[in-house]
C-alpha positions as CSV (number, residue, x, y, z in Angstrom):
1,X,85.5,-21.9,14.2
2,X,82.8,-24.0,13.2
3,X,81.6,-24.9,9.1
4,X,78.4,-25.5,7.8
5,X,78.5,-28.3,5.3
6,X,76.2,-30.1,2.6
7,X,77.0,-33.0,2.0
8,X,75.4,-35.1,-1.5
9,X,75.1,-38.3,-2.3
10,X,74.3,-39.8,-5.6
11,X,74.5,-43.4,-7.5
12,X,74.4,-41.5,-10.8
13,X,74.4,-44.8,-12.7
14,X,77.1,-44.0,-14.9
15,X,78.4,-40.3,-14.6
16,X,78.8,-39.7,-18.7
17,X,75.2,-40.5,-19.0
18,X,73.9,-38.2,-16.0
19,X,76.0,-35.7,-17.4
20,X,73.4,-35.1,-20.6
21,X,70.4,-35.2,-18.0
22,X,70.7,-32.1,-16.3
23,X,73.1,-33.1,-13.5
24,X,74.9,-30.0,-14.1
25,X,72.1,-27.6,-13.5
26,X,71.5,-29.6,-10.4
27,X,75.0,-28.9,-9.2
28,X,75.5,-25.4,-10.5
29,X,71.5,-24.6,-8.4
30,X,72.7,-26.8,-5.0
31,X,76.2,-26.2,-5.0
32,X,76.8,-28.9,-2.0
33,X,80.7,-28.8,-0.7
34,X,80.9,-32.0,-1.4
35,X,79.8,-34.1,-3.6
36,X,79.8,-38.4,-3.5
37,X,79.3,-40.2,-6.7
38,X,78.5,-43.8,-7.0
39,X,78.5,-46.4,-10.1
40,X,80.3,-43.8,-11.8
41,X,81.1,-46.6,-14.6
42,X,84.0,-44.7,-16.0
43,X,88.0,-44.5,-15.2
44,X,89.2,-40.7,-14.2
45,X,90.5,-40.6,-17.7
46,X,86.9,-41.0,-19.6
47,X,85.5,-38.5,-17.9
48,X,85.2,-34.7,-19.6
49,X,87.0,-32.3,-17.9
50,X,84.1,-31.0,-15.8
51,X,83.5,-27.4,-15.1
52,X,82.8,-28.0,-11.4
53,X,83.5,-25.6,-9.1
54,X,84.9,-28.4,-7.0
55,X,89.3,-28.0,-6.7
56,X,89.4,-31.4,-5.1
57,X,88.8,-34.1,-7.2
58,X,88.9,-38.1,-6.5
59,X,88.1,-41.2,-8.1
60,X,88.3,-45.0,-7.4
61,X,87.2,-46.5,-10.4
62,X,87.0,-50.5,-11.2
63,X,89.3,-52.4,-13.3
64,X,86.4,-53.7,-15.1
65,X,85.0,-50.6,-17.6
66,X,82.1,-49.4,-17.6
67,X,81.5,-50.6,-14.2
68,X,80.7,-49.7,-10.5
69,X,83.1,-47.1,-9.5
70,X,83.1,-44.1,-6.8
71,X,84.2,-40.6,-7.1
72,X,83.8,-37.9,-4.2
73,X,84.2,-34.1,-5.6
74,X,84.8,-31.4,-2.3
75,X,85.4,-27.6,-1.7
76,X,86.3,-28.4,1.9
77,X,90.1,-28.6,2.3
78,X,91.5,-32.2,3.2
79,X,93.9,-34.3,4.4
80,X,94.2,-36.9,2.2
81,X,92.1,-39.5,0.3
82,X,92.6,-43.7,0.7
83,X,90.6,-46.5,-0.8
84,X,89.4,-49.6,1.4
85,X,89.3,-53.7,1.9
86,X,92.5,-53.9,-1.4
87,X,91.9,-57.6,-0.8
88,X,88.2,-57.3,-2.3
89,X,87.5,-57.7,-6.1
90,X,88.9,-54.5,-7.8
91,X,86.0,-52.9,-8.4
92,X,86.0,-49.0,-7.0
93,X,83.5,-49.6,-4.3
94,X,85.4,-47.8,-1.2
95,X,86.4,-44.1,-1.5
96,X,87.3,-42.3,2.1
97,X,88.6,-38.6,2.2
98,X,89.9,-37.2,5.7
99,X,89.1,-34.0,6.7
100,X,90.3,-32.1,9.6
101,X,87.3,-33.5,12.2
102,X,85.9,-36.2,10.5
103,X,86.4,-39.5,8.0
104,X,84.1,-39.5,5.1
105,X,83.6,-43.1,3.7
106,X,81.8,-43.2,0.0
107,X,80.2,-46.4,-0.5
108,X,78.9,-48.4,-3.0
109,X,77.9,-52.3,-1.9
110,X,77.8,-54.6,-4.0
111,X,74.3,-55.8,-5.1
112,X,73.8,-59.1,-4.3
113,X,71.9,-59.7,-7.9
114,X,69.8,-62.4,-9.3
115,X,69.5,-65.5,-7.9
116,X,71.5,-64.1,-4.7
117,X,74.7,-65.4,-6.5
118,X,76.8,-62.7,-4.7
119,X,75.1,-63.0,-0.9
120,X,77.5,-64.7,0.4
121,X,79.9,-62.5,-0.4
122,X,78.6,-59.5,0.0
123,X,77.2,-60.9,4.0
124,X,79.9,-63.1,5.0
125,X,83.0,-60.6,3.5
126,X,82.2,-57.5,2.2
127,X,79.9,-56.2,4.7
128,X,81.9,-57.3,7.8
129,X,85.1,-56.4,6.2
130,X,83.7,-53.3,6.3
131,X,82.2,-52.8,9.5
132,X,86.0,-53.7,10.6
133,X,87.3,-51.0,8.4
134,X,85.0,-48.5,9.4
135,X,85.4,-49.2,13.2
136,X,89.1,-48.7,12.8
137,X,88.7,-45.1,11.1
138,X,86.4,-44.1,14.2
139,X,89.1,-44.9,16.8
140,X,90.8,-42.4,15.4
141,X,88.2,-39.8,14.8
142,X,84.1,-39.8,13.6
143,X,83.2,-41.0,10.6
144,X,80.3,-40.4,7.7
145,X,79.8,-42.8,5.6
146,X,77.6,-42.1,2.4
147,X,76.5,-44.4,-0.6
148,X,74.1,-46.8,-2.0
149,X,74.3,-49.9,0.4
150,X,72.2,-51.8,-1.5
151,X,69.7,-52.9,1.0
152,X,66.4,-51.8,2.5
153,X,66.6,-51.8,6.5
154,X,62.9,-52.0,7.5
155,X,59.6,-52.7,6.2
156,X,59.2,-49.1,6.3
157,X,62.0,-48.3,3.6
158,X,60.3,-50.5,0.9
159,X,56.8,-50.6,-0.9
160,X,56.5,-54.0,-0.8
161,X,57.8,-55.7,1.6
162,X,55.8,-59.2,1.4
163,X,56.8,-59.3,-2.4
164,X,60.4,-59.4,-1.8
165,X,61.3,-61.1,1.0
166,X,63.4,-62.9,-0.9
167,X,64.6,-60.6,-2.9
168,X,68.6,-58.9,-3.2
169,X,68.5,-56.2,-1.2
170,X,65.7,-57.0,1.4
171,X,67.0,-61.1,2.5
172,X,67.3,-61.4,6.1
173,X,71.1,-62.1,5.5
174,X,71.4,-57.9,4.1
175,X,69.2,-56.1,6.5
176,X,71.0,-58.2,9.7
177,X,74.4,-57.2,8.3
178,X,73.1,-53.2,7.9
179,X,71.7,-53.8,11.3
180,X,75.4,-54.9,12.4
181,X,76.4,-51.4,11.5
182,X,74.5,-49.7,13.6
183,X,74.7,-51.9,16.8
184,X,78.9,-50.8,15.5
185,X,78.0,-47.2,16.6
186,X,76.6,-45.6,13.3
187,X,73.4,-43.8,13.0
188,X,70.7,-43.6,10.1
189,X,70.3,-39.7,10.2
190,X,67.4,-40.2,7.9
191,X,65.6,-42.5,9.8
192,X,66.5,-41.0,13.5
193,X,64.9,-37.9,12.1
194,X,62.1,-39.1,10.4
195,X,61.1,-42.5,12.4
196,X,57.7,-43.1,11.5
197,X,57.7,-41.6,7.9
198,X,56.9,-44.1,5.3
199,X,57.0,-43.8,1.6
200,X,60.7,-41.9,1.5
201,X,62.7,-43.9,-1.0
202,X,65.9,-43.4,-3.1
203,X,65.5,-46.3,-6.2
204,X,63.4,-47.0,-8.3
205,X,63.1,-49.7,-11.0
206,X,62.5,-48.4,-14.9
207,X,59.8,-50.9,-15.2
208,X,56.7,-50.1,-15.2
209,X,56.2,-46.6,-14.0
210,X,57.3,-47.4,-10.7
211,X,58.9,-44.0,-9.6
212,X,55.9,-42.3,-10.7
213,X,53.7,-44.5,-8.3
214,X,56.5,-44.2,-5.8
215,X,57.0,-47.8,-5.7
216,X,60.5,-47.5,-4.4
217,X,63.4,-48.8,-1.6
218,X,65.6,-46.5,0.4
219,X,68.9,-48.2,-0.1
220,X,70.7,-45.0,-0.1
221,X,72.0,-43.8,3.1
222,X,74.2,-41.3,5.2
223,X,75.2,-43.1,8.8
224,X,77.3,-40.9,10.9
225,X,79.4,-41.8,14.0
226,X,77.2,-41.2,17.5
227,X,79.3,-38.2,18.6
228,X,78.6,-36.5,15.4
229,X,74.4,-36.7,15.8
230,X,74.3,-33.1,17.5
231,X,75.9,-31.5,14.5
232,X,73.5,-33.1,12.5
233,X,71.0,-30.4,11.0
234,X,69.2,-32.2,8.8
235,X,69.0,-35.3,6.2
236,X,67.3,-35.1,2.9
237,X,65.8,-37.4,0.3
238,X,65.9,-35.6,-3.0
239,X,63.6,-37.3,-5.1
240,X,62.4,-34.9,-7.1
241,X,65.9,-34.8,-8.7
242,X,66.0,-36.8,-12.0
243,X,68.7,-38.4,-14.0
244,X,69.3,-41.4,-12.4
245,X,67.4,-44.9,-11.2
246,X,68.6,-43.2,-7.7
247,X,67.8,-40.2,-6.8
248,X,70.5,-38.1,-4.3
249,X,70.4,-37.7,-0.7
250,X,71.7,-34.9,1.7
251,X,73.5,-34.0,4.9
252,X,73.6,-30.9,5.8
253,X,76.1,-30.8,9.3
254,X,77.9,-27.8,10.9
255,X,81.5,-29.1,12.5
């Protein structure tokens, strides 16, 4: 018998804080079955003892606090729950539940920050690492993976493209490796059902006024294995949904 699911994601930029911006009103209007946090900056133990309506509950927090972190929240009954690439830094960024017909991999890449002092890192290990890892989970069954990667694919997925050639998130070394990942077999929902749409982005800056001109980048994403495109109903950017530099994204899939 076949489910209809809602899948969110959400780089909350630290989950105390989002929690006094209306993040539970969001939740308690949406009610997705499942829920993927990212930069949850906080260990399982910091966190209040929400009143979600959410029995499953599961964190991968970094050693470092007050820092990165990933946490997926679900009503849908599941297998189990693993974290990925142990050899990387300790810092939360790989959070996969398995359910019963698919993986579901959140995601949060590292940012390759100023002066590109972690590209090569992030391009030559963590990005193909994870292709690897993400190819092995699809031999076994399909696979979602949802988060902030960190990087805007095309011209189209950016304001200003020119400006920030150069910049993290938009060198040729980050958009080749997200290109990587779907020459592996993964598919931008978004983008496959909007292919021509500019101006749908996910991040903005704080300075000035930028998500009120809509001078963003869509570096949050939902890729889903190939076989899983026809029960793909639809993929959402929620940008009218505050509380957060990001803004949350949707899948809503029946399976």
């Amino acid at each position: 018998m076949s489910q209809r699911i809602e899948i969110i994601s959400w780089n909350v930029n630290g989950l105390r804080a989002v929690l006094k911006k209306g993040f539970l009103d969001f939740l308690n209007q949406r009610k997705p079955d499942v829920l993927c946090l990212q930069e949850i900056k906080a260990n399982e133990d910091q966190i209040p003892k929400l009143e979600l309506p959410y029995e499953r509950q599961c964190y991968h927090s970094a050693d470092k606090a007050g820092y990165s972190g990933t946490a997926t929240f679900s009503t849908v009954s599941m297998v189990g729950h693993s974290t990925g690439l142990p050899e990387h830094p300790p810092e939360g960024r790989i959070l996969t539940i398995e359910y019963d017909a698919f993986y579901l991999v959140n995601v949060y890449v590292p940012n390759s920050q100023d002066e590109l002092r972690r590209l090569d890192y992030r391009t030559k290990q963590f990005d193909p690492e994870f292709r690897q890892y993400l190819k092995a989970l699809d031999a076994v069954k399909p696979v979602i993976v949802c988060g902030d990667f960190n990087v805007a694919h095309e011209d189209i997925d950016i304001a200003r493209p020119k400006q920030n050639r150069k910049s993290a998130g938009f060198t040729d070394e980050e958009r080749e490796q997200f290109t990587h990942h779907l020459d592996a077999g993964l598919v931008d929902v978004f983008r496959l059902q909007h292919p021509d749409e500019a101006e749908h982005y996910t991040w903005w800056s704080y300075r000035g006024g930028a998500r009120g001109r809509n001078v963003g980048w869509r570096i949050d994403y939902f890729l889903v294995s190939e076989r899983l495109v026809p029960h793909v109903e639809k993929a959402e950017i929620l940008s009218e949904v505050m509380g957060s530099d990001h803004c949350p994204i949707s899948l809503t899939l029946t399976i």
